[in-house]
N, C-alpha and C positions, 0 to 999 in steps of 0.2 A: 490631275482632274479637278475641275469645280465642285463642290458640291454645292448643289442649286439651292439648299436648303440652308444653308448659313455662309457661304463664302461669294456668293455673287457681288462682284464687283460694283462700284456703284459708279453714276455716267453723269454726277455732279458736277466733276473739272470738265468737260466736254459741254455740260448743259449750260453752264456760266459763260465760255468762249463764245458760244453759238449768241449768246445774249448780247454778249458783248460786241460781238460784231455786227450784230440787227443793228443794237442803238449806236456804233460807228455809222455804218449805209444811210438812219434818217439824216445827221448830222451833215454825213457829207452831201446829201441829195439836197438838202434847204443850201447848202454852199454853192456848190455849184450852179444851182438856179439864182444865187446872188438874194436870196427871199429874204435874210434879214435886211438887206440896204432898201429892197422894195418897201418893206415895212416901215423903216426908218424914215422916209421919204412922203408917210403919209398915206400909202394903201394899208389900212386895218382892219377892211371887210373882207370875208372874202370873194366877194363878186369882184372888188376894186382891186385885190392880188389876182387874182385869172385875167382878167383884162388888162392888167399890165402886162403881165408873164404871157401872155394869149398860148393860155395850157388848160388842161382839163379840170373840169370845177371838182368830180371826183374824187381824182387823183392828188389835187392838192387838197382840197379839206380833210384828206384822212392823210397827209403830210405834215400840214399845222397841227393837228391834234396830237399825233405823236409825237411834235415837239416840245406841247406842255408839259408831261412828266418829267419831260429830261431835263427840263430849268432852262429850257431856252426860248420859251416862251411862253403866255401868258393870256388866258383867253377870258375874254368876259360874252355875255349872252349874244353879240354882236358884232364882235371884233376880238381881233388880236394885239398883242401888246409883245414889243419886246422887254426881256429883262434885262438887269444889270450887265451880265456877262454877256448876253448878246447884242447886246446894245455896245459894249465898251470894244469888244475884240472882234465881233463879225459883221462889223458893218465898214464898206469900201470907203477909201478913204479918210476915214480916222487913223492919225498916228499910231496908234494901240490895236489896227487892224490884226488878225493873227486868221485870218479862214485860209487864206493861198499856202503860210506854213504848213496847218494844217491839212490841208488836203496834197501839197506835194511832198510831205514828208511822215506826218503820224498817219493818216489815212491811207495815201498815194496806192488805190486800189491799182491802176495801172501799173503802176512798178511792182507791185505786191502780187501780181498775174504771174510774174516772172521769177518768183523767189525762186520755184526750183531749179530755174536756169544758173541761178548764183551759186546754189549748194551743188550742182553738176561743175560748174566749170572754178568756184571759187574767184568769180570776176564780179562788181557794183551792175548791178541792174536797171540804176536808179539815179546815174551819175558820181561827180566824184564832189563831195561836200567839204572838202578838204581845200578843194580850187577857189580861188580868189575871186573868179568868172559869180559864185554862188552868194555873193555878201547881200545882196538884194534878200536872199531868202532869210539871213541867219537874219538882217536886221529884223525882219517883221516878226523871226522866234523873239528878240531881245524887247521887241517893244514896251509889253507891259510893265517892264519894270520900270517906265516912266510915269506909271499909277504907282504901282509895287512897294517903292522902294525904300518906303519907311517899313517895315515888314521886313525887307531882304536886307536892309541895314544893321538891325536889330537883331537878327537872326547872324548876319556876317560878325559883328561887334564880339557875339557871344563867344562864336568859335574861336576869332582869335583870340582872344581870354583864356580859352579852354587851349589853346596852343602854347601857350607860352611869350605872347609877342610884347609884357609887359619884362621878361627874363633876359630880353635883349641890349638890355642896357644903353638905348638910345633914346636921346628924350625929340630927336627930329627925324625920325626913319625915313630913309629912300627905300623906296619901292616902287619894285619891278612890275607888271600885271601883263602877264603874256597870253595873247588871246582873250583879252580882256571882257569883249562880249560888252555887254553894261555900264560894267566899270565898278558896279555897286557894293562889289565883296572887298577890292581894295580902298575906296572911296570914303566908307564907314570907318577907316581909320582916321582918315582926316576930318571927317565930324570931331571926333572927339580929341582927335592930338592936331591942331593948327599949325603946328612944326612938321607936320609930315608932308614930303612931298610924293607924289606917286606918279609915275612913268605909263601912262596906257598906252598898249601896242596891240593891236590888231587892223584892219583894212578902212578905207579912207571913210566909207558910210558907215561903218560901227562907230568908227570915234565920233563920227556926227551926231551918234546917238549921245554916246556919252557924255559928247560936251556938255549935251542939251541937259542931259541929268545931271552934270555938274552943276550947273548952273541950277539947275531945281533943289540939290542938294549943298548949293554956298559953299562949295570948293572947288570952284574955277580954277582960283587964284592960287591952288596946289596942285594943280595939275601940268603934267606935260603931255602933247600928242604925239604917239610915235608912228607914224604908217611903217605898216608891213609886216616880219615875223621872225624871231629870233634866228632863225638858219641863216639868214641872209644878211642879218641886222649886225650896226656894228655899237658895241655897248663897253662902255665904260670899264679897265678892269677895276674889279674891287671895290662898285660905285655905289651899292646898292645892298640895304642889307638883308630886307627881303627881296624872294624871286617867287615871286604865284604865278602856277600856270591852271589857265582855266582849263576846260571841258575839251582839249585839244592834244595832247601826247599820243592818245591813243589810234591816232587817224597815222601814225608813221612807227613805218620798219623797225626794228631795233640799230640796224647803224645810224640811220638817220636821227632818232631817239638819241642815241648815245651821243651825238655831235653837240645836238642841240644843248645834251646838259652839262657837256663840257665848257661850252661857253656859257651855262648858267653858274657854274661854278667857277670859272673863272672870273663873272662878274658882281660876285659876292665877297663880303667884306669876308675877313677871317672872323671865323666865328658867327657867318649871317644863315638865314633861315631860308631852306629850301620847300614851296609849298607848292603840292600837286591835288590839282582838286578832279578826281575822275569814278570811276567806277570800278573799283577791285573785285575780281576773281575771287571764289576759296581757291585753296589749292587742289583743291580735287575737283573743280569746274562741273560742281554737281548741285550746290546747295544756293550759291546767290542767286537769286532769280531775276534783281533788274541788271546786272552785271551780267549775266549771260544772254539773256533778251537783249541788254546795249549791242553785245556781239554779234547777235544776228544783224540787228537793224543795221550794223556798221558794213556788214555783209553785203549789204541792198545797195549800199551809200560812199561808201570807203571803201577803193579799191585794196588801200594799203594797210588797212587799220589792222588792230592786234587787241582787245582788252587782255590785262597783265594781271596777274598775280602780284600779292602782297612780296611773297618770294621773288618772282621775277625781276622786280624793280630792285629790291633791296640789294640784290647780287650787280643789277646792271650800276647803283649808285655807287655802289661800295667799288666797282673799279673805277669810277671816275675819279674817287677821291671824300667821296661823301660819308661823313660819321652819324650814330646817332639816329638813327631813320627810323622811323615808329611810325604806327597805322592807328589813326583817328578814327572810329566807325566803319563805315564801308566807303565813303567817297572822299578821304584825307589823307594825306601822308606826308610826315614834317623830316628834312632830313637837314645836318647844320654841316655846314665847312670849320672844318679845325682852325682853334684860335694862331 
């Protein structure tokens, strides 16, 4: 039993979610009306947004006004104004666009109607994000790191520092970047060591992206493009002394898994660095909270996915051959092939 007088529970986590999901709903409502590109475009009154949008004066002036709090816009006695971030990532057509991400994948109220349907049948709701069909979507996730990426370089730089990737005893490393996304976490090596060359693999418009930040980041000339994905890919044995896999293991089975990193260990030098960059589990799948949240969302999206355990991997590495496997924070883990 409660006692009302000192154990009632409080409805804090509940009242936060609720919040959070209002300021979700205005964001996605100014998206799906397309309001920052209207803006962008030169309607900054609001007579001259209704008349574009031929919607209710209303209903959108008490729309813009809920968007100034939230930083996404900007109002003076007469007008609106976009800001930075809305201006850089939700306006159509800009390379650094990110609203269509956002809305069919962080927001995706429609598919998000349907989550119980996932957790009944344990089937993606939402599509399978895993499929090649979907690169259109990941590139417009990947875009901003073509603003980003002195930030994401710097930040990349340090981890591998904190890895050990100066321990390797190579003064020109080959490297691997599987699922490369950006490119930016392997790329930031070759800023600083001009002798590295790095291998980026992932689908034929990611690397487009890449190139393009290669080229922003003056390491073309160390780059190789690989289309496609390590299961199927055929890679050098023992070519490469690092193997980084981005944000991508966990969308596949454990046999599948296991395949893939038999040929990543096969295509590593003895003695080269195995790097998996994802979201770890505790082991009592109680306590991380964006690693179980990954799971669900993976739930909606990834028919096949699994997030793993610190343990789980170590066991699956250590029969493939892998020694030495250690957990960086929560989203790292370095394991090396016997010299």
């Amino acid at each position: 039993m409660i006692d009302e007088n000192t154990d009632v529970p409080s409805l804090e986590n509940v009242s936060e979610l609720e919040y959070w999901v209002l300021k979700a709903d205005v964001l996605k409502t100014a998206l799906e009306l397309d309001l920052f590109t209207v803006i962008h475009q030169g309607n900054n009154t609001l007579n001259a947004i209704v008349k574009t949008l031929e919607l209710d004066s209303r209903g959108v002036s008490i729309l813009l006004d809920a968007l100034c709090p939230l930083g996404f816009l900007k109002k003076s006695s007469s007008s609106y104004g976009l800001t930075t971030v809305s201006e850089t990532y939700f306006v159509r057509g800009k390379e650094t666009f990110y609203g269509d991400w956002t809305l069919r994948t962080q927001i995706a109220w429609q598919t998000r109607s349907k989550s119980a349907n996932a957790v009944r049948t344990g089937q993606a709701v939402g599509g399978d994000y895993s499929n090649p069909d979907k690169e259109d979507e990941w590139v417009m996730d990947y875009s901003p790191a073509l603003l980003r990426w002195r930030i994401a370089a710097d930040t990349a730089l340090k981890r591998w520092h904190s890895l050990g990737i100066n321990d390797l005893g190579c003064t020109a490393p080959k490297i691997l970047d599987v699922a490369c996304g950006s490119g930016v976490k392997t790329m930031a090596i070759g800023l600083e060591n001009k002798n590295a060359r790095i291998t980026l693999m992932d689908s034929p418009k990611m690397l487009e992206l890449a190139s393009r930040l290669a080229e922003k980041m003056d390491v073309r000339k160390q780059i190789v493009l690989c289309p496609g994905d390590l299961a199927d890919a055929k890679i050098e044995k023992e070519g490469f002394d690092i193997i980084h896999f981005g944000l991508i293991l966990y969308y596949y089975r454990e046999q599948r898994l296991i395949d893939i990193l038999r040929k990543a260990y096969r295509g590593l030098k003895p003695g080269g660095m195995l790097v998996i960059n994802e979201y770890f589990a505790d082991e009592n799948r109680c306590e991380n909270e964006t690693a179980l949240l990954v799971a669900y969302q993976l739930l909606l999206f990834a028919p096949d996915s699994e997030v793993r355990s610190f343990n789980d991997y170590s066991n699956i590495l250590k029969g493939v051959g892998f020694s030495s496997i250690s957990l960086h924070g929560d989203t790292l883990l370095t394991a090396r092939k016997g010299a």
